[in-house]
C-alpha positions in Angstrom: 0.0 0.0 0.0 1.4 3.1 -1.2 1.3 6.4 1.5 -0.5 9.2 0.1 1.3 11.9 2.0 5.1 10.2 1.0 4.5 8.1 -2.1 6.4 5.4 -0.4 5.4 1.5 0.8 4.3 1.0 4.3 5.1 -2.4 3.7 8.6 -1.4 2.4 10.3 -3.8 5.1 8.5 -6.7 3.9 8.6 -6.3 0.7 12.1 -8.3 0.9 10.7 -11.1 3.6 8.4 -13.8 2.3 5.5 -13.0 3.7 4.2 -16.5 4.1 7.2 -17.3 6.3 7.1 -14.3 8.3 3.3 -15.3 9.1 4.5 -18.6 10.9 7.3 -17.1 12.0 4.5 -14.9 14.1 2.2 -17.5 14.8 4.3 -19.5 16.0 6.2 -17.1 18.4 3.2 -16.1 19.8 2.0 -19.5 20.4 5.3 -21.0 21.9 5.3 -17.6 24.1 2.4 -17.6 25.0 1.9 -21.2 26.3 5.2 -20.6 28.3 3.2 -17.5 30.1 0.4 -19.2 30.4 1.2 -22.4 31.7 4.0 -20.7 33.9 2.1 -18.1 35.5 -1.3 -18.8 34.9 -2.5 -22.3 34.9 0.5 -23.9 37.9 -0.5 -21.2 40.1 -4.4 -21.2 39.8 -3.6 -25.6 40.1 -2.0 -25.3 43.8 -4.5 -22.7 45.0 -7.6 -24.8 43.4 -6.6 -28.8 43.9 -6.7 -29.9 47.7 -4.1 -32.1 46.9 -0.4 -30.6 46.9 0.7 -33.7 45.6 -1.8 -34.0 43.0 -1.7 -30.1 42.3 2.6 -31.1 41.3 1.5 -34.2 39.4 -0.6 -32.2 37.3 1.6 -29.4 36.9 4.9 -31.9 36.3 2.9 -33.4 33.4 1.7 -29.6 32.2 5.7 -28.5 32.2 6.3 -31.6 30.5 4.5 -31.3 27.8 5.0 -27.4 27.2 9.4 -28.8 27.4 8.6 -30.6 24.4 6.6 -27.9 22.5 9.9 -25.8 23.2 11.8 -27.8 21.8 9.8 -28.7 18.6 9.0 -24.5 18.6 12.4 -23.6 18.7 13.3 -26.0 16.0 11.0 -25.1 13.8 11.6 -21.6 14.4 15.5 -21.7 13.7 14.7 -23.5 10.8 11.9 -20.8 9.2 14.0 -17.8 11.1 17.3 -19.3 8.9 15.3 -19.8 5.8 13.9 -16.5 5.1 16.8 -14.5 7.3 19.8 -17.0 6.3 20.9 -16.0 10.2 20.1 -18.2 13.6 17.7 -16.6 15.9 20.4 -16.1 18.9 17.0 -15.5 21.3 15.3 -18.8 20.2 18.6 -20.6 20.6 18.6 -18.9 24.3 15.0 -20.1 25.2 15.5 -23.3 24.0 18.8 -23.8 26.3 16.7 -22.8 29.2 14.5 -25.5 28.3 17.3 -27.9 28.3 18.7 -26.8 31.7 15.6 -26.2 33.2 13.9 -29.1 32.3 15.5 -32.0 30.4 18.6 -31.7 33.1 16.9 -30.7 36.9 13.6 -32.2 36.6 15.3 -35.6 36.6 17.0 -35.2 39.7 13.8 -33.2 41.3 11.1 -36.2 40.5 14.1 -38.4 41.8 13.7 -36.0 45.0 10.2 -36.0 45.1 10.0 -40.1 44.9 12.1 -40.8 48.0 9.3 -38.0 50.0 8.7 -34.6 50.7 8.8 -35.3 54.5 12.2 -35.2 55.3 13.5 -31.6 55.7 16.9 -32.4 54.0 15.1 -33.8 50.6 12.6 -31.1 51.1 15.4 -28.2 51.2 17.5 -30.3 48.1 14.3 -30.3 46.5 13.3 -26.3 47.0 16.8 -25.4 45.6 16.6 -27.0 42.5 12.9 -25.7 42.1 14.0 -22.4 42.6 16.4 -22.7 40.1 14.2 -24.1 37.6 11.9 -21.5 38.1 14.6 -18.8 37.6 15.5 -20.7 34.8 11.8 -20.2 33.4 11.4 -16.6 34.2 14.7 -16.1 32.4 13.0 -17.8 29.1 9.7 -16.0 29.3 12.2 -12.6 29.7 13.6 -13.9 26.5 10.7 -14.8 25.0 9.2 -11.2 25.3 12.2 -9.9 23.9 11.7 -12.5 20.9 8.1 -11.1 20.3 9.0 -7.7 20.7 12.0 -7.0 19.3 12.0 -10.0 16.6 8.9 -9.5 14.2 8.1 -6.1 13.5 8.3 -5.5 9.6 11.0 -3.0 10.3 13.0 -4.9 12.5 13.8 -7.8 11.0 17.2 -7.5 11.4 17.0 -7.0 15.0 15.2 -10.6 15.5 18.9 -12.4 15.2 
């Protein structure tokens, strides 16, 4: 669309991008994103003040963080891959998220459900336990911090250089 005060293209900065690309490139950021903040901050939380059940509350939430790991790691896959094919750079932010994800999840939740299956009741498994969940949860606020920086800084049509 041509401006009628400047005679230029609004769309000037994607008139180099594939737009079909930069379309999933959106949707997809937005949906990886946004299932970190929502599972993170919306759904655990609203679980431990709703179920009875502490225990139940964590089995619920274990299986929710589980399943979101995996959609980071298929998100940020697919993301590199479109981010490479219509940039020809890597996505340093995406690589960033998906190293949290990696740390976070795929290497302390083993040794906190390892924690968790010998009991909560003694103090000195309960305090090993608290550490590392403190750390993983660090380790999630850290990739929602990066994922905002990802939507924000990564997609607008005039930024697309900033996204790397």
């Amino acid at each position: 669309m041509k401006s009628l005060m400047s005679g230029t293209s609004e769309l000037s900065g994607l008139a180099l991008m594939n737009r079909p690309v930069h379309r999933a490139l959106v949707l997809l950021s937005t949906a990886w994103v946004g299932s970190l903040w929502t599972i993170g901050y919306l759904v655990a939380p609203t679980l431990f003040k709703t179920v009875p059940d502490s225990a139940m509350a964590g089995t619920i939430a274990g299986q929710l963080f589980h399943v979101e790991a995996w959609w980071s790691v298929i998100g940020a896959i697919l993301l590199t891959g479109l981010h490479y094919y219509q940039f020809k750079n890597v996505p340093r932010l995406v690589l960033g998220m998906l190293f949290c994800t990696l740390i976070g999840y795929f290497a302390l939740h083993p040794f906190m459900a390892e924690l968790r299956a010998l009991g909560l009741d003694n103090p000195d498994i309960r305090r090993q336990f608290g550490l590392l969940h403190g750390i993983s949860s660090g380790i999630y606020l850290l990739q929602s911090v990066l994922g905002a920086m990802w939507v924000l800084r990564g997609y607008a049509p005039d930024n697309r250089e900033v996204a790397r």
